[in-house]
N, C-alpha and C positions, 0 to 999 in steps of 0.2 A: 157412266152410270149416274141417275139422280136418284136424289131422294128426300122425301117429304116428313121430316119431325115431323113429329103433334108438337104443339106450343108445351112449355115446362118440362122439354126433356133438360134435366140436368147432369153437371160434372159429375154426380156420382159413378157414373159409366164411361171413364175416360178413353179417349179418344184415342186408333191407331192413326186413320187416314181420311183425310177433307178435303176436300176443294172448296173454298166460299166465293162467289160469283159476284164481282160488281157492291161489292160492302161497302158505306159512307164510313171513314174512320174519323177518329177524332181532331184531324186539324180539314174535316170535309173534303179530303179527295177519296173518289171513287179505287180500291181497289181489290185485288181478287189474290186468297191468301190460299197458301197450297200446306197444307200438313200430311209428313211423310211420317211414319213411326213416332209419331206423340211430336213429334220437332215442328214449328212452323218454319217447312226453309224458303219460304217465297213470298212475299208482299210486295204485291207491282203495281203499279196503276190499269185499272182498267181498262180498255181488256187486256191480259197477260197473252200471250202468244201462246204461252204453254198452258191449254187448261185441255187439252185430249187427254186421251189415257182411259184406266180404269178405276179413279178414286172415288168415292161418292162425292157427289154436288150438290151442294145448299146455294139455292136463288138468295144473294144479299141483299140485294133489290130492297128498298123501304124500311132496311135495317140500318143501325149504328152496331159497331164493331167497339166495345169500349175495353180496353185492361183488364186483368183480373181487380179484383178490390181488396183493400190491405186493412182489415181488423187492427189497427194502431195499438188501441186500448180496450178493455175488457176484464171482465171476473168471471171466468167457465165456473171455479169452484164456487163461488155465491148462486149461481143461475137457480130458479125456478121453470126453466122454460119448458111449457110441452105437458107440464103436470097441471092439475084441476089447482082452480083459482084458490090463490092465498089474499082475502084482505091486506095491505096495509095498515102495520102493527105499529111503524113510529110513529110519533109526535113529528111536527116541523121542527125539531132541533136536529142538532150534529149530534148531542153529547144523545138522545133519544137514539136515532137512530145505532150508533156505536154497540150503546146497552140492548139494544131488542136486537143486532147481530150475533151479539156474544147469548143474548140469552136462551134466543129461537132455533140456532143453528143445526144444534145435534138432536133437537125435540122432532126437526120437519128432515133430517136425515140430509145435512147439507155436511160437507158437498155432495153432490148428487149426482152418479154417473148418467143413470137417462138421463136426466136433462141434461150435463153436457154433450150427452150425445145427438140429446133430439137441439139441440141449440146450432153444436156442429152440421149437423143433416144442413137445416136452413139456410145458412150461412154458407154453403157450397154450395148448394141448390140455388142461390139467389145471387153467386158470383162472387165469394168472396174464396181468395184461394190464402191466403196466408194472416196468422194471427196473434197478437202479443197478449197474453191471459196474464193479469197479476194476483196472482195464489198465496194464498194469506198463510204465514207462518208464524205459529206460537207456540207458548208448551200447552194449550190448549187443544189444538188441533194438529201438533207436531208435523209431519209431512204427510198428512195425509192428505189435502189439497191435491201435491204435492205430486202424489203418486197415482190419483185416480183420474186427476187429467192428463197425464203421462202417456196412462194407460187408455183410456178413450180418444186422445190424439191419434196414437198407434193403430186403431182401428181404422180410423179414416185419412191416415197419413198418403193414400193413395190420390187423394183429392183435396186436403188441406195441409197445411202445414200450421204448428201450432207451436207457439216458443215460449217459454214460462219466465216469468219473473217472479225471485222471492221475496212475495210483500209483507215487509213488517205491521200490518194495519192496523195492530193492538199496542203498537209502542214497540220500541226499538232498547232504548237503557228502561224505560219506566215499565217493561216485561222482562227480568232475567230472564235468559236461555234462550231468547229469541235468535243473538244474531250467532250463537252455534247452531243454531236449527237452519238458518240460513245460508251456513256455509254448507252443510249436510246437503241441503235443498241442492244447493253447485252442485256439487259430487254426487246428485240423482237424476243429472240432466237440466236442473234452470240453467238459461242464457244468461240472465240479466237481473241484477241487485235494484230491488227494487226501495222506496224509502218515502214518507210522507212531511210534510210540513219539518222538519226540526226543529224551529223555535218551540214548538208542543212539547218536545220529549226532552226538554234539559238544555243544555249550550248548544245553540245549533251550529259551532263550530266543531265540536264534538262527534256529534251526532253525525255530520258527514266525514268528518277525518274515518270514521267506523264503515261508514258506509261506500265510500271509495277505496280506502286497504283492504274490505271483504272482495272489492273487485277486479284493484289491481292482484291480489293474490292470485288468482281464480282465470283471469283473464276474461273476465266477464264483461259487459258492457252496465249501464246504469241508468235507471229512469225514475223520474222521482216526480211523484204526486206533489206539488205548492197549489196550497189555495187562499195561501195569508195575503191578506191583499195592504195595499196604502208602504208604509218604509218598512214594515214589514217584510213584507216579499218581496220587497225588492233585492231588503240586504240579503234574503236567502240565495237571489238568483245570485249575487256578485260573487255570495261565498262558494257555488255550483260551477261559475265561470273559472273564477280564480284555480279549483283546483284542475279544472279540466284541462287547464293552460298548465298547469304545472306539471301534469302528469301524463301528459302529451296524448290526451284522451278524445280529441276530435273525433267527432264523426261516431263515436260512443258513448254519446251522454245524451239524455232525453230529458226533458221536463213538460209535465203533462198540466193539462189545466191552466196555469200562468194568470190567473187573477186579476194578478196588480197590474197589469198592465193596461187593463180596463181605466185603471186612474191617472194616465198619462195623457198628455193631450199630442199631437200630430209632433210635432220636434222630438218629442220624449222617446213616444213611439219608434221613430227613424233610430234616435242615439241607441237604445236598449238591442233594437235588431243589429245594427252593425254589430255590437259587444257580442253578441253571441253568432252572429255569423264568424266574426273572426278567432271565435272559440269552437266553433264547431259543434254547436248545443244546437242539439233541434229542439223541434217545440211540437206537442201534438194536446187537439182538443177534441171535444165531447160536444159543447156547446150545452150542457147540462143547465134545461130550469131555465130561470133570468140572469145565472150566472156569467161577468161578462167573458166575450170569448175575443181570442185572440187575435191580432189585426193580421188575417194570412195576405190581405195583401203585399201589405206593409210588409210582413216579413220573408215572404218569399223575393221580394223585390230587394230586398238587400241579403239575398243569398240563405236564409235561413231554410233547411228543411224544414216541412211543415207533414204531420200523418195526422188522419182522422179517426176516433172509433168512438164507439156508442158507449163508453164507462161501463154502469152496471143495467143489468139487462132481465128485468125479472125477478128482480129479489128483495130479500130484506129491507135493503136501502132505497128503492123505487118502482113501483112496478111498471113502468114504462122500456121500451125497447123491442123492436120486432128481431133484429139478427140480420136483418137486410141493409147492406153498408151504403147502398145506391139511394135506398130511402132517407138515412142518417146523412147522407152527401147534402142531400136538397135541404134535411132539416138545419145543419151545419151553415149552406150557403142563406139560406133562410134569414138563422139567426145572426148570420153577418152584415144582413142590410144589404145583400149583391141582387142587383137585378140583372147585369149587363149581360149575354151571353161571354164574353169576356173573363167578368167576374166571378161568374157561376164554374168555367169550364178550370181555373185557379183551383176551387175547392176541388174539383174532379181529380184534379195531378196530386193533392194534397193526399187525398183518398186512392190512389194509384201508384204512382211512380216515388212520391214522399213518403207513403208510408213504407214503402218496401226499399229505399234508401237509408230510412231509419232504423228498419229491422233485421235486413240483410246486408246491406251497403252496395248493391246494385240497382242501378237503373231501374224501374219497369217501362212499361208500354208494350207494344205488339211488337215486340223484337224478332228478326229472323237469326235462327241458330239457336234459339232455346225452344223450351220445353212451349209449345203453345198454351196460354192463358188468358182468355176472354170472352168475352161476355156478348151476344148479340140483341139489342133490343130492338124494338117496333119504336122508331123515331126516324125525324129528319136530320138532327145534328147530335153534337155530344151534349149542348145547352137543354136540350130539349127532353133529351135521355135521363138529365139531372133533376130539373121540375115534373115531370111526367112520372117518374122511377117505375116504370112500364112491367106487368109479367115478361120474365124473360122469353124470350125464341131460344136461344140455346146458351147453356154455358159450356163454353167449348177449353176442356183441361185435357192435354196429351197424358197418354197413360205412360209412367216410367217404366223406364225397363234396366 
């Protein structure tokens, strides 16, 4: 049996049973993928032997077959997305922008569940199947972040998946009652302790000693916003290394942004990746503005995980971001100076298989024996799929059962 999508059929309507025909995958061989009951259990090279039967069939012919895409980083509960246009209300400062978050918040009715909803739609719609939200906790807005992206995940949990981190974003000691709100937040389902600059909020030895006991307790993982740049951020990263080594946290510590590293030159570069490959810190960026962004070459090449996401996406803080992780890919590889298909298809695994080693601790890619996740676009390669960032042909998510 064949059959002919219209072009933007999306994940929203997951998948029992497929056959995809003759597909260009991501390292360019030809091949033809069978999904039984949401499972991809067959990827063979072209032609498979076994493509009879009665499954439907999608001609992959002049398609790429890409991953699902991994949301890294992000702010569901900031989002504006999907609502009539809000001006930009900060100044170009940090300390502006802070004060017009804190002060506009509850006036524009943030957090906002349609728009995380209609942010979410997109965002599956456009092939991103898994996502790290950091939800802002204070005694301001207590858990209520907290619990309205919870509860809008939950809607679409059929076709995204969505992991909370509790972000202290108003200060950590310089807000009492933050980080019991934050423990609270654990115990309402966040994964992951979230945390910003520390040299800001008092001793930044401190400041992470709190912030790692909140998640060794907890059994939580840790990701942490650094944007101090020069010896600055750097001592931050050493003091993030040190305790991840101590506390045998590999493989559960993230740091997002990374700055300083903008201010090293190529040797620096290399020493810095090794340290945290051998501590097991990934690293994940945005590529935010002119801010510098971090060498994925460099550090994927010395073993460091590396995840992509768009930071904030419609809000107070900037009003840029579409929710399309495939377009963030190209502008990430963009802002990296990569031309090479080579270079380009780096950021792709970043935004793929990296971020969802960061988030979940498994592999991605077109795996057989899981849950099928991916993406078909109108291209000739995976490089091409990344500068072009194509409407999609289908996104193809197995429905759980």
């Amino acid at each position: 049996m064949t059959t002919d999508e219209e072009p933007g059929h999306t994940g929203l309507d997951p998948v029992d049973d497929l056959r995809i025909r003759g597909v260009t995958c991501v390292d360019g061989r030809l091949r033809d993928l069978t999904i039984e009951g949401g499972v991809l259990i067959r990827a063979r090279v072209s032609p498979d032997g076994a493509v009879g039967g009665s499954l439907p069939v999608l001609d992959g012919r002049g398609l790429v077959a890409l991953p699902g895409l991994v949301e890294a980083h992000c702010h569901l509960d900031k989002t504006l997305f999907g609502r009539p246009w809000v001006p930009h209300l900060a100044e170009d400062s940090l300390t502006s922008r802070v004060t017009t978050d804190r002060t506009h918040r509850a006036r524009l009715g943030i957090p906002d569940p349609i728009a995380m909803r209609a942010l979410l739609a997109q965002m599956a719609a456009t092939g991103t199947s898994l996502v790290r939200s950091h939800t802002d906790v204070d005694p301001e807005v207590g858990l209520l972040g907290i619990e309205r992206v919870r509860d809008v995940a939950s809607e679409v949990a059929h076709v995204i998946e969505v992991q909370q981190v509790a972000f202290p974003q108003h200060g950590l000691h310089a807000n009492p009652g933050t980080l019991d709100l934050m423990a609270a937040a654990l115990a309402e389902g966040a994964q992951v302790v979230g945390g910003l600059d520390p040299t800001s909020d008092g001793d930044a030895r401190d400041y992470l000693d709190a912030i790692f006991a909140l998640a060794e307790r907890h059994g939580a993982k840790v990701d942490l916003h650094l944007h101090a740049r020069g010896d600055v951020g750097l001592q931050e990263l050493d003091l993030v290394i040190e305790r991840t080594k101590t506390l045998h946290m590999a493989g559960r510590v993230a740091v997002s942004h990374l700055y300083c590293v903008g201010d090293l030159d190529l040797d620096g570069v290399r020493a810095l990746a090794d340290k945290l490959a051998s501590a097991g810190v990934g690293v994940v960026t945005a590529a935010p503005y002119s801010f510098p962004v971090p060498p994925i070459r460099e550090l994927m090449a010395a073993g460091v995980v590396v995840g992509c996401g768009h930071d904030g996406i419609r809000d107070l803080w900037g009003p840029y971001g579409t929710g399309d992780m495939l377009d963030r890919t190209r502008h990430i590889a963009m802002r990296s100076g990569y031309r090479s298909d080579a270079d380009i298809e780096l950021v792709l695994a970043a935004a793929t298989s990296g971020g969802r080693r960061l988030l979940v601790g498994e592999a991605g890619g077109i795996v057989e024996g899981r849950r099928a996740d991916l993406i078909l676009v109108p291209s000739s390669c995976a490089a091409e799929a990344v500068v072009a960032a194509p409407p999609r042909r289908r996104v193809v998510r197995g429905r759980l059962r």
